[in-house]
N, C-alpha and C positions, 0 to 999 in steps of 0.2 A: 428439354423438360418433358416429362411425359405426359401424355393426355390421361394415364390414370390419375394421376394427383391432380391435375387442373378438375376430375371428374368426384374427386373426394372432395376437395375443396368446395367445389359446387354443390354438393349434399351433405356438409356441412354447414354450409349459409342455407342451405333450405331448413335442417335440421333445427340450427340454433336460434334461427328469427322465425318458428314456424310459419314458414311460408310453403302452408299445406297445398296450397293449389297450384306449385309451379312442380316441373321436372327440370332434370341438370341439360334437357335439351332445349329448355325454356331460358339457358342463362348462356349467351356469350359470354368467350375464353378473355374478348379484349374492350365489353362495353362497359363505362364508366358505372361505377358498384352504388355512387351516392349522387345523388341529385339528380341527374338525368339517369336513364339507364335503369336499372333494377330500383331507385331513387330510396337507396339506404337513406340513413340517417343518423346525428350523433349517439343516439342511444344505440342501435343498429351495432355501430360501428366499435363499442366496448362490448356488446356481444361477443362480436365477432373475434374479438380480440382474447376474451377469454377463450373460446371454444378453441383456437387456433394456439391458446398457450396450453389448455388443458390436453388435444389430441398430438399435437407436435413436440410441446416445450418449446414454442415460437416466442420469447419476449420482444412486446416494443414498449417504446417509451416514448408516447407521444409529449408531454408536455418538452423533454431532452431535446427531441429530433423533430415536431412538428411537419417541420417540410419532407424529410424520407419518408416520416408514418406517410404522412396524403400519397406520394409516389406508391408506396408498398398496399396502400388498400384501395389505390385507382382500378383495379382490375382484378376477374381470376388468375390469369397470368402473372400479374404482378407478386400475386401472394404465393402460389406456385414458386415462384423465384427465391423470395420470402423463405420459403420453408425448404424448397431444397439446398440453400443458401446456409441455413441452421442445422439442416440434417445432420454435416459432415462429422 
């Protein structure tokens, strides 16, 4: 997976939940997105989910899959995965 996309992905969550004060050097590739960690949150987290269907065409379906979504938005890495996983 490349570090440019873990590096989009990160300036996208900066972008989407304006979080004007951090940098994508400010975000590990693999610390937890919600609660600890950058300490998203549920609203956070449908943000994030829009800006990642609107820039990728990423769908998830959290209420369907519950347990995949939490895997798929534990991390930048995760969603990297996520979306190069959709790309194809």
């Amino acid at each position: 997976m490349s570090e440019a996309l873990k590096n989009e992905i990160k300036q996208l969550i900066i972008d989407s939940l304006d979080l004007e004060d951090m940098t994508i050097e400010d975000i590990d590739n693999d610390e937890p997105l919600f609660v600890e960690g950058l300490g998203l949150d549920s609203i956070d987290a449908l943000e994030l989910g829009l800006a990642l269907q609107k820039n990728y065409g990423v769908r998830v379906d959290p209420e369907a899959e519950p347990e995949k979504t939490r895997q798929h938005f534990s991390s930048v890495s995760a969603l990297a995965a996520l979306v190069a996983s959709q790309k194809s």
